[in-house]
N, C-alpha and C positions, 0 to 999 in steps of 0.2 A: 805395666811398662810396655811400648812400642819401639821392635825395631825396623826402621826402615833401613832397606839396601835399596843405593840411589848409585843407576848404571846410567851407561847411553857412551856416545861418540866424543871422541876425544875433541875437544872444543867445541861440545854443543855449549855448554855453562853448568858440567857436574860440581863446578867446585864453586859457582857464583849459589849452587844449591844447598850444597853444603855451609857454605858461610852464611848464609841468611839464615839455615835451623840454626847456625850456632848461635846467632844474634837472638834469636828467641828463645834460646836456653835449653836446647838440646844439646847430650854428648856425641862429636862425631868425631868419627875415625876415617882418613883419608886411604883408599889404596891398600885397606888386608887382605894379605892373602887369604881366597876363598876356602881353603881348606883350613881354617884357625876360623872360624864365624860361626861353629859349633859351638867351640871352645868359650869363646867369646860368648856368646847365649849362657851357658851356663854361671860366664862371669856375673853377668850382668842380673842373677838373680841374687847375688852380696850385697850386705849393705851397703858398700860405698857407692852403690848406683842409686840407692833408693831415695837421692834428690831429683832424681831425672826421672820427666815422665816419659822420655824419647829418647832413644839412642840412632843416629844415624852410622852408617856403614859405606863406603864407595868403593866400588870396585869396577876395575876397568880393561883395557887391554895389557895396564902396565902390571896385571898378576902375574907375580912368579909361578902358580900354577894356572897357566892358560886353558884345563879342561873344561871348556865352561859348558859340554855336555853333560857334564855331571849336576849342573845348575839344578835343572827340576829335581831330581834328586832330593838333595840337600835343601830346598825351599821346602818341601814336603816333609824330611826331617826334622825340620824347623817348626814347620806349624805343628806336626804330629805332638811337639811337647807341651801344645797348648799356647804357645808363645803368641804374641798378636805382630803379626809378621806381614809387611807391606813393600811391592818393590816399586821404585820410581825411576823411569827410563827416559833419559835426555835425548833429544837429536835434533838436528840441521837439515837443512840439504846441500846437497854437495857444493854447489855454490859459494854460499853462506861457509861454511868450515875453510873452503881454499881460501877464501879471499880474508878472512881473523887467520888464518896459519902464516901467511904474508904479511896479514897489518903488523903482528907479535912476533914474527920471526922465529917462530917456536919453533921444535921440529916435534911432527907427529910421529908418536914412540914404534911405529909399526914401519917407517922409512926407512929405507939406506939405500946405499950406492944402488940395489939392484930394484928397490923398490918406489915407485914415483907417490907423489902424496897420493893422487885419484886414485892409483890402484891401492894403496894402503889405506885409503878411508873405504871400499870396499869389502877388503879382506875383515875388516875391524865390523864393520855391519853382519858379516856372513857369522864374524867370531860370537859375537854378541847376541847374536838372534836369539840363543836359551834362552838369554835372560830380558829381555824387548818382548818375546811372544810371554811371558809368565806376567807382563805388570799391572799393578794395579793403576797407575796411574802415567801415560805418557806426556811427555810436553815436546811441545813443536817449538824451538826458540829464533827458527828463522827469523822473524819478524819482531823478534823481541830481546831490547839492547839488554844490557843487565839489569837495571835499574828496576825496569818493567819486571823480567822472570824473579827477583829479589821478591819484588811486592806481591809476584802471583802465588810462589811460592809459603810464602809467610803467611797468606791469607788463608791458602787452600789447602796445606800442610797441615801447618801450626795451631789449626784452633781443632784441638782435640779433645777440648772438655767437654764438645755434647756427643752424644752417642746417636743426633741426628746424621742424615748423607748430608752430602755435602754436594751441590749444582750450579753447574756454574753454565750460565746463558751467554753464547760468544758466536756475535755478528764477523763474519768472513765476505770475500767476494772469490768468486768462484777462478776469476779469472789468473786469481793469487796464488789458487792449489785450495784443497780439503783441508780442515787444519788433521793431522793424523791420530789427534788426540781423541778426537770425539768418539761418544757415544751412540747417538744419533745424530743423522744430519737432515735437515729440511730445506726445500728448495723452494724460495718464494721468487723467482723470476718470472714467474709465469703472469706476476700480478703487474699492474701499473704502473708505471714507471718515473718518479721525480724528477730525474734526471733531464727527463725533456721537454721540461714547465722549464723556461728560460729563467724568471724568477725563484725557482726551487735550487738550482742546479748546484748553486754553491756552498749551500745549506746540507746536515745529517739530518739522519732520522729521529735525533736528539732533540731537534728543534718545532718549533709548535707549530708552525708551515706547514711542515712537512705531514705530519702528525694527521695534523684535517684535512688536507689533500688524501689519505691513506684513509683514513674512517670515513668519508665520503664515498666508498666504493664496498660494494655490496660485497664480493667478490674476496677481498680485504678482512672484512671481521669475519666473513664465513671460514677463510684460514686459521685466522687466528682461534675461532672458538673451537674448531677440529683440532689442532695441536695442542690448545691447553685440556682439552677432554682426551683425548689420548695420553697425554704425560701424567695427567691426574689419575689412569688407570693405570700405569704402569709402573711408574718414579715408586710409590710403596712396595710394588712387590720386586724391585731390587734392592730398596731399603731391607726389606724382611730376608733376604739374602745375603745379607749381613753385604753389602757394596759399601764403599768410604764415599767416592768420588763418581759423578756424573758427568760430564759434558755431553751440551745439547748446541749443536751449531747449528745456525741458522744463516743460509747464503741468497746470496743478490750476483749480481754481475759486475757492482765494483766495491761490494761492502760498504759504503757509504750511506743509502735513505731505507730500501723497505728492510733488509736485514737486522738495521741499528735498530730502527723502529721497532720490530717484531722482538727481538735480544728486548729492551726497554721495557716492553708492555709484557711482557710474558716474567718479564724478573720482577716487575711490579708488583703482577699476581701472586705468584708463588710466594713472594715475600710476605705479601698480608697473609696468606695462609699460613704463614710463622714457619717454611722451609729454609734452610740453610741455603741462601742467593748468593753467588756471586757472578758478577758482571764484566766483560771484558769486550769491546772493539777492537777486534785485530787491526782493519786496515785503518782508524783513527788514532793509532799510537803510533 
């Protein structure tokens, strides 16, 4: 059995995360006190758990015990009992969280009279950071409605019956920010550029245009064969690390032609070599 503890900022989508495991048939619990998740461990080796391969767990700013220095702690107590023990951390940027605190008229649990939301989505990052610096897994939901983090979630969660890693190829534009999630990031700006073939310009890296514009340049596969020979060294020996999740981002200047491209051709590969793929375009969704 797998527990996941799934943190992050209050309106990034911890609960669009949680309802998605549950849709796939995990048991989750919204919002336990940190200090009962021992407790809780131990339950969960009873038989009434032993329909579930995954227990999910949320915990957030709204714990009745807010020490959340005590986090690494209690993660280490955790995994010490052998338990197979994963945390998933949500977040925004500040932008993105004021402007859904507005749309929803929620109030963020950290507010009041004396405190304004900015400074309270701050305090809430400062509180949080035990558990944001321990994850195994972060997601950046700026850029992605729910619909999207639902589907990424469920994909790159939820398929836990291989004991392959799991990698996920994800085209960015630089101009959008890093995604914060990655593992590595690569910068192909330096190569040729679609965008300024008049003909090209309205076209992804998705499309066949583009594609032969790209492998026409020496410059181009010599990237590309450097990156897959480097990932080919290294992707196993974080596998043999026992790692779940990889992200490998790959940036351009507006995420649209040589990044999509590269994400494309590079998740092509690793897929025929029977690696656990997954694909995402940040800035075409």
């Amino acid at each position: 059995m797998r527990l996941l503890i799934i943190s992050g900022t209050s309106g990034a989508g911890k609960s669009v995360v949680l309802h998605a495991l549950e849709d796939i048939g995990c048991y989750c619990i919204d919002n336990l006190p940190m200090a009962l998740i021992p407790a809780f461990a131990e339950e969960m080796a009873s038989a009434r758990f032993h329909e579930y391969d995954t227990v999910a767990v949320g915990i957030d700013a709204r714990n009745l015990n807010n020490d959340f220095a005590a986090f690494p702690a209690l993660l280490q107590q955790l995994k010490s009992t052998g338990l197979d023990c994963e945390v998933i951390f949500i977040d925004a940027n500040d932008d993105s969280l004021i402007k859904r605190f507005s749309e929803t008229r929620r109030r963020h649990p950290l507010t009041d009279n004396e405190v304004p939301l900015e400074e309270a989505i701050l305090q809430e990052r400062l509180m949080l950071q035990p558990i944001a610096s321990r994850a195994d897994m972060q997601l950046d939901s700026t850029r992605t409605n729910v619909h999207q983090l639902r589907d990424l979630v469920q994909a790159r969660i939820g398929r836990h019956g291989s004991p392959e890693m799991s990698v996920l190829f994800e085209s960015f534009g630089f101009k959008h920010g890093i995604p914060v999630e990655a593992d590595f990031v690569f910068d192909v700006r330096c190569l040729p550029n679609p965008h300024w073939e008049p003909h090209l310009r309205a076209l992804t890296g998705k499309d066949f245009d583009v594609a032969h514009f790209l492998e026409n340049h020496f410059e181009v596969n010599r990237m590309f064969d450097e990156i897959r020979c480097f990932l080919e060294s290294w992707l196993p020996q974080f596998a043999a690390d026992k790692r779940s999740y990889m992200t490998i981002a790959i940036g351009c200047t507006g995420g649209q032609h040589r990044s999509v491209y590269f994400v494309e051709r590079l998740s092509d590969y690793f897929r025929s070599k029977n690696q656990r793929v997954l694909t995402r375009h940040r800035e075409l969704t």
